[in-house]
matplotlib code that plots the C-alpha trace (Angstrom):
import matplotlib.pyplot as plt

x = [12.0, 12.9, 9.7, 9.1, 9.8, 13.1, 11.2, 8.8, 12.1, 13.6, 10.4, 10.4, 14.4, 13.6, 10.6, 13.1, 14.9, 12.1, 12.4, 13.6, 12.0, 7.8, 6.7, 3.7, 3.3, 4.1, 7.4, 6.5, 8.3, 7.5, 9.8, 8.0, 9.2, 8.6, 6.0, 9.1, 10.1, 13.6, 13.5, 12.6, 12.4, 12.5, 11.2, 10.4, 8.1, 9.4, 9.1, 5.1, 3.8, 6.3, 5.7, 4.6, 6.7, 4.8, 4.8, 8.7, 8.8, 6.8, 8.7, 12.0, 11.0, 9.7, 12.9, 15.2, 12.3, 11.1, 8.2, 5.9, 3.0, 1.9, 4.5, 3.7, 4.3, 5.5, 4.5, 4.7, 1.1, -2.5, -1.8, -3.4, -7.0, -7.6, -6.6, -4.5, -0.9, -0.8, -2.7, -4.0, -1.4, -3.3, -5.0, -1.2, -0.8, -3.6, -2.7, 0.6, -0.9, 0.7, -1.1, -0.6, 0.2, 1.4, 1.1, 2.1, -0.8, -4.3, -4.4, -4.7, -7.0, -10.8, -12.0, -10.0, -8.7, -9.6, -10.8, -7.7, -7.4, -11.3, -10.1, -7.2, -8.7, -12.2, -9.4, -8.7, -5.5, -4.7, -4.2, -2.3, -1.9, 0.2, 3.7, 5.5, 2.8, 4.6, 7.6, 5.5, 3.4, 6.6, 7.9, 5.0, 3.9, 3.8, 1.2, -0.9, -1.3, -2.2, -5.0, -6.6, -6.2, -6.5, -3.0, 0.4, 3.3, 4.8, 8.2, 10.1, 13.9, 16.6, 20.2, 21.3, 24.0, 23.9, 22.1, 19.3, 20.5, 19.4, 21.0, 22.6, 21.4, 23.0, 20.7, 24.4, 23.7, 26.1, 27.1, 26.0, 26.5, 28.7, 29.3, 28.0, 24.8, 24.1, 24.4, 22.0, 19.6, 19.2, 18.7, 15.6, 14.4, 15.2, 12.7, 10.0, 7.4, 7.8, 10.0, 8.6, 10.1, 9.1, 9.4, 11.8, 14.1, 13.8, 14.7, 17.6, 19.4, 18.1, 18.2, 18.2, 16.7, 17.2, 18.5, 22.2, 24.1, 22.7, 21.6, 18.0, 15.9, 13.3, 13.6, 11.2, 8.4, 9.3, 6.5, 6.9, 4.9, 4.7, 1.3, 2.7, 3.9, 7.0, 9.6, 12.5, 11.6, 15.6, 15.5, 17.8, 15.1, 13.7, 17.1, 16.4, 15.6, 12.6, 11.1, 7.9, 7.3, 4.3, 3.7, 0.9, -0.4, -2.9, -2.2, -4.6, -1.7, -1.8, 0.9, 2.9, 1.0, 2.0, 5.9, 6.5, 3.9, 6.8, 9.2, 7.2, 5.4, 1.9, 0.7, -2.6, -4.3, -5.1, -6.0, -6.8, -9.0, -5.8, -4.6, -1.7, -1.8, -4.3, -1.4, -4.1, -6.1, -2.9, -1.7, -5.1, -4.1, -1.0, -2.3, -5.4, -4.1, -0.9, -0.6, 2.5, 2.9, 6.3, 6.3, 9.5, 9.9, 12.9, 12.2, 12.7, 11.4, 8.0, 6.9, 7.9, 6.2, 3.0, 3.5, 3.3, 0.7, -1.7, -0.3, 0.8, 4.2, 3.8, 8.0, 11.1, 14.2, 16.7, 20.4, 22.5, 26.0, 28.6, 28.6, 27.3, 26.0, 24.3, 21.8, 20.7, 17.1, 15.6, 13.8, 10.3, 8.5, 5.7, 4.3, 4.3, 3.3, 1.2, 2.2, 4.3, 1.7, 0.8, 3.8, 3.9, 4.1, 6.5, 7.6, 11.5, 11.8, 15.9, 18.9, 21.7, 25.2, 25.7, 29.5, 30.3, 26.7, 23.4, 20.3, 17.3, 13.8, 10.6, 7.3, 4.0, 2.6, 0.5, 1.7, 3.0, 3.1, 1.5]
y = [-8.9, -5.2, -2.4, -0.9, 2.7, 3.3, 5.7, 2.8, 0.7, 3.2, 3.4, 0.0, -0.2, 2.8, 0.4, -2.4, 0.1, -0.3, -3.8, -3.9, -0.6, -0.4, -3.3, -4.1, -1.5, -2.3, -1.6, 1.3, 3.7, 7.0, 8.9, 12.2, 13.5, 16.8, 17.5, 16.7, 13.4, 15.2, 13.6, 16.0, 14.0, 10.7, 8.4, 5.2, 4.7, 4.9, 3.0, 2.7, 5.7, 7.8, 9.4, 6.9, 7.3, 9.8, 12.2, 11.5, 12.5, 15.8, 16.8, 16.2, 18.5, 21.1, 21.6, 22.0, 24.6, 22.3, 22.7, 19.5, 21.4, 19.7, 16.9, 12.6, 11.0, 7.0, 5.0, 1.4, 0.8, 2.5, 5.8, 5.7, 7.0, 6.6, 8.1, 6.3, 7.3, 9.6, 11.5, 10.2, 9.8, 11.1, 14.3, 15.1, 14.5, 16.4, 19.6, 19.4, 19.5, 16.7, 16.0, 12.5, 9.1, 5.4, 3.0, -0.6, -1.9, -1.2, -1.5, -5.2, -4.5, -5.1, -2.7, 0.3, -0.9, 1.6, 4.2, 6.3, 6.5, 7.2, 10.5, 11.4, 11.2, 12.9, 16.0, 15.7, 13.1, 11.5, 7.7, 5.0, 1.3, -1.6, -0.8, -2.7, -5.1, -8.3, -7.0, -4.6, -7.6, -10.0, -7.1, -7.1, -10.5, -10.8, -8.2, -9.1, -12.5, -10.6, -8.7, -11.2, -14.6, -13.0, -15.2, -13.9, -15.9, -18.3, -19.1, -21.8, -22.0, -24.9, -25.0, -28.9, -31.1, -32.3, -35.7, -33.5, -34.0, -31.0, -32.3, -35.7, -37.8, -36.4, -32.9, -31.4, -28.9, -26.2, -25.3, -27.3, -24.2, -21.2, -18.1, -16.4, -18.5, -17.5, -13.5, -14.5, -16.1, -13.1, -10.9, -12.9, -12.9, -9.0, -8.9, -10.6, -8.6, -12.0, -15.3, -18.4, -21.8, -24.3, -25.6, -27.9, -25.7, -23.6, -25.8, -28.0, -24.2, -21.5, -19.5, -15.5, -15.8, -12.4, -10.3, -9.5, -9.8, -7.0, -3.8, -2.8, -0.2, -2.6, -6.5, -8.8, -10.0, -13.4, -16.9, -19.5, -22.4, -24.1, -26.2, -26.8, -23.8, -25.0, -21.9, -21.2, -17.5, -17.3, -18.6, -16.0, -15.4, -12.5, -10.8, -9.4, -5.2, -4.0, -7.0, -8.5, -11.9, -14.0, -17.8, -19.4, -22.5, -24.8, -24.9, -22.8, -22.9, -19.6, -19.7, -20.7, -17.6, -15.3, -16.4, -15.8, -12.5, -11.0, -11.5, -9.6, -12.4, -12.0, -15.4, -17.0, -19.7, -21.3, -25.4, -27.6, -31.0, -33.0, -30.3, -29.3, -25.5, -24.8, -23.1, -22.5, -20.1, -19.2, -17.8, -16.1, -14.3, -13.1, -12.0, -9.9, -9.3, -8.7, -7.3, -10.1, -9.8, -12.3, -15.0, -16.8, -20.1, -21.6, -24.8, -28.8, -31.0, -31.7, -28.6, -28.2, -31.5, -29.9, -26.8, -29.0, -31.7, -29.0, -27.3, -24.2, -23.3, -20.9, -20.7, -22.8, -21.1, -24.1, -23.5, -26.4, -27.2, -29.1, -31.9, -35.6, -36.2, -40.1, -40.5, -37.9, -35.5, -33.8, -30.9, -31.8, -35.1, -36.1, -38.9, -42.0, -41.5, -44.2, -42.9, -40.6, -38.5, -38.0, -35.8, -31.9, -30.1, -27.3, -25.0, -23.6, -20.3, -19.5, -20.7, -19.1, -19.4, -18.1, -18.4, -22.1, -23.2, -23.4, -21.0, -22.6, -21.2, -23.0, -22.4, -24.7, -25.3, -22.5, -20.1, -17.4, -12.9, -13.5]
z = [-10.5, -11.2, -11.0, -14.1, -12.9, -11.3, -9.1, -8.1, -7.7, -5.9, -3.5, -2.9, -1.8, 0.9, 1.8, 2.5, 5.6, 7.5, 7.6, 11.2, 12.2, 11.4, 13.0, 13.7, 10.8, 7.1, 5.4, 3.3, 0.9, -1.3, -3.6, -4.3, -8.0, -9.9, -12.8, -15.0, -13.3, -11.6, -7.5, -4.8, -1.4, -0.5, 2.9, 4.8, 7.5, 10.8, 14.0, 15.1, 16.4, 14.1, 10.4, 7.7, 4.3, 3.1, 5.7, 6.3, 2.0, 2.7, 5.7, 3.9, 1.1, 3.4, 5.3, 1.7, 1.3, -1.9, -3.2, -3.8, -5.3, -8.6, -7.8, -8.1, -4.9, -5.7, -2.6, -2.4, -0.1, -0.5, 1.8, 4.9, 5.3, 9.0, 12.3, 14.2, 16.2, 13.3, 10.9, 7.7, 4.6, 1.9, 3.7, 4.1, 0.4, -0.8, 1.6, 0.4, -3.7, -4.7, -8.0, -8.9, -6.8, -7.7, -6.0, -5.8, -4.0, -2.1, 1.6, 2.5, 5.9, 3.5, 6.8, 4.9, 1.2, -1.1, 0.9, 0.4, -3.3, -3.1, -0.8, -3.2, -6.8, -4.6, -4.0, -8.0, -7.5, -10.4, -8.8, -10.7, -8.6, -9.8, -10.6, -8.2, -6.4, -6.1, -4.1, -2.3, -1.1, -0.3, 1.8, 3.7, 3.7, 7.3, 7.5, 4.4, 6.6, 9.6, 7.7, 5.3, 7.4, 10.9, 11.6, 11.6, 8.9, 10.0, 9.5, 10.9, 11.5, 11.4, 11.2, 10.2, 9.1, 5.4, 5.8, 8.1, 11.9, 14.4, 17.4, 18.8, 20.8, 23.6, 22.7, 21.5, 18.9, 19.5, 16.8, 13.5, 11.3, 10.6, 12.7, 9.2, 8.9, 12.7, 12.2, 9.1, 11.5, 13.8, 11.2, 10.3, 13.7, 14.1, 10.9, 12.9, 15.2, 17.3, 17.8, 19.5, 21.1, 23.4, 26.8, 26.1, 24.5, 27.1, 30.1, 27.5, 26.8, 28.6, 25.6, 25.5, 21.7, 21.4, 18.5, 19.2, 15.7, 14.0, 15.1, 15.9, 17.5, 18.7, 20.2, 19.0, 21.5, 22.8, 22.6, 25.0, 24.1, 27.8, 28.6, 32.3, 32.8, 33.6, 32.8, 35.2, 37.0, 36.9, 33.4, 31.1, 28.5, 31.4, 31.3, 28.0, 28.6, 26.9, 25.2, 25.9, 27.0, 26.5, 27.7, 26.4, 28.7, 29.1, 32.7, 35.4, 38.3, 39.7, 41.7, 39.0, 36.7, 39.3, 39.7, 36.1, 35.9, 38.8, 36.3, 33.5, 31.8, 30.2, 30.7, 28.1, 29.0, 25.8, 26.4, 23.6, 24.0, 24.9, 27.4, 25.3, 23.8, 21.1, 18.4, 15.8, 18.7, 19.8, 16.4, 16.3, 19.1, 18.6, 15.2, 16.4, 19.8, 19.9, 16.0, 15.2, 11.4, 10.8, 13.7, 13.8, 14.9, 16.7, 18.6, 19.2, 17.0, 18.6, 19.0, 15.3, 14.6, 15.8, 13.8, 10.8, 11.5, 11.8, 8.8, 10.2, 8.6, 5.7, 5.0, 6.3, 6.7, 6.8, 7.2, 5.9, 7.0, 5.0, 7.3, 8.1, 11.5, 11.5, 14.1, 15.6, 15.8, 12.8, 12.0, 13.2, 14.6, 12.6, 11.0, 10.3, 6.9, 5.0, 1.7, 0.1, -1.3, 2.6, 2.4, 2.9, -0.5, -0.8, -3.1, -3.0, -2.8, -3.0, -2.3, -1.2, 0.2, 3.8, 4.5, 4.0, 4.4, 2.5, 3.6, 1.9, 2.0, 1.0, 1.4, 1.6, -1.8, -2.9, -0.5, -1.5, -1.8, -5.6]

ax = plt.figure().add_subplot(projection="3d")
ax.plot(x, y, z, "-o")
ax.set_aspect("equal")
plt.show()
């Protein structure tokens, strides 16, 4: 769906740069036009702590020595109103006389939403919101979750063979798809504040699961889902510079806490009744604690079998390779079902070819950015 203005559709591609870049922050844009509608400065929100859209806009102007007095500034979020690593978005628009905003949508925190159109149209802004909500809202869906469910989104991962095999038997599943479908998968994970697998996983592939195919400024936390806490010190997930690890357990080992705190992990101690890890508490956690917005999902088919008995996928990325497998592990280990309207509805989302394979996304039924 195209926005209505090309100035709003224009905001909204600038928004999509940040995609790797603002996180925990949301992927914002602003196109800042004249009285007469001609383009005078354009921006996207930067890495956290650095100039929100707006302010990048401004700046922009003010060094071509534009200027933005009586101008409409076209932003795809509510500009901010509050004080935090930087100064507030619209006292930077009002000092700068812009006299009219758009934008797509309100702030999704219900703490602040509103509060920064009331500011503008109190300074005599002329405030328009709308134009453009839908793809504002999928851009950032990840951090509308955060704020109105208190639980980052979830999206889970899988690259399979045609008839649905993961792995063999023998726990082969290097490689099921394409070289292309891989560099697709790490940009996904670059997108996400955080990526998360399992014990098993773990001590099966020693994994780096970091982001390596594309370029990006920032490495997305790592989740390690292990209720023994049974990860390797040496293990090569701890050889990744300047990313943050977190193991969540249900184990109170100390010894073993402090190992693994030596090698940089945060460790949290989150038990459920069966002495497994509580994952709803858990994605509470990273959500309010840790600010995770996109959490992205790459393990076994247990722990992905867990995820979805307690219905706590929102999206499934699946990559599917032109190939038949036989026996062999699927996607996730749940079930047995007593009937087929037991099953989990989804909804599909797109489909797309990734080199020679299939990326499909679907999401549970009734989830969704509308």
């Amino acid at each position: 769906m195209k926005a209505a203005s090309p100035f709003v559709q224009k905001a909204l591609e600038l928004a999509a740069q940040a995609l790797f870049l603002s996180n925990p922050n949301p992927r914002v844009g602003c196109v800042i036009t004249s009285a007469d509608g001609q383009p005078l400065s354009e921006g996207f929100t930067q890495q956290a702590g650095g100039p929100h859209a707006e302010v990048v806009a401004l700046r922009q102007a003010a060094a071509a020595g534009i200027d933005v007095r009586g101008a409409t500034a076209y932003v795809t979020l509510e500009p901010c109103s509050h004080q935090g690593r930087t100064g507030p978005c619209c006292d930077a628009l009002i000092a700068a006389g812009i006299r009219r905003v758009v934008a797509s949508m309100a702030d999704p925190n219900p703490l602040v939403a509103g509060q920064g159109f009331d500011r503008l149209r109190a300074a005599g802004v002329e405030v328009t919101v709308g134009p453009g909500a839908l793809e504002s809202k999928e851009l950032n869906i990840g951090f509308f979750s955060r704020m109105q469910r208190g639980m980052p989104w979830v999206r889970m991962k899988a690259a399979m063979s045609l008839d649905g095999v993961t792995a063999l038997p023998n726990g082969s599943s290097q490689w099921i798809t394409s070289a292309a479908a891989r560099a697709d998968g790490h940009a996904w994970r670059a997108r996400a504040c955080a990526v998360l697998t399992g014990i098993g996983t773990v001590l099966e592939d020693d994994p780096r699961l970091d982001v390596r195919e594309i370029e990006t400024p920032r490495q997305p936390h790592l989740i390690i889902v292990d209720s023994r806490l049974q990860t390797p010190p040496h293990a090569r997930l701890f050889q990744v510079p300047d990313r943050q690890v977190f193991i969540y357990t249900a184990s109170d080992d100390q010894e073993r806490a402090k190992a693994l705190q030596d090698c940089g992990a945060h460790i949290v101690v989150l038990p459920n009744p069966s002495g497994k890890v509580d994952l709803r508490a858990m994605l509470h956690d990273l959500a309010q604690q840790r600010s995770v917005n996109e959490l992205h999902v790459e393990a076994g088919f247990k722990l992905n079998g867990s995820f979805v008995r307690e219905r706590l996928v929102d999206e499934w990325l699946v990559y599917l390779a032109p190939t038949l497998l036989g026996t062999g592990f699927g996607m996730a280990q749940h079930g047995p079902l007593a009937a087929l309207a037991d099953g989990t509805a989804l909804q599909f989302k797109s489909l797309d070819m990734v080199g020679p394979d299939v990326r499909l996304i679907a999401r549970l039924q009734g989830r969704d950015a509308s």
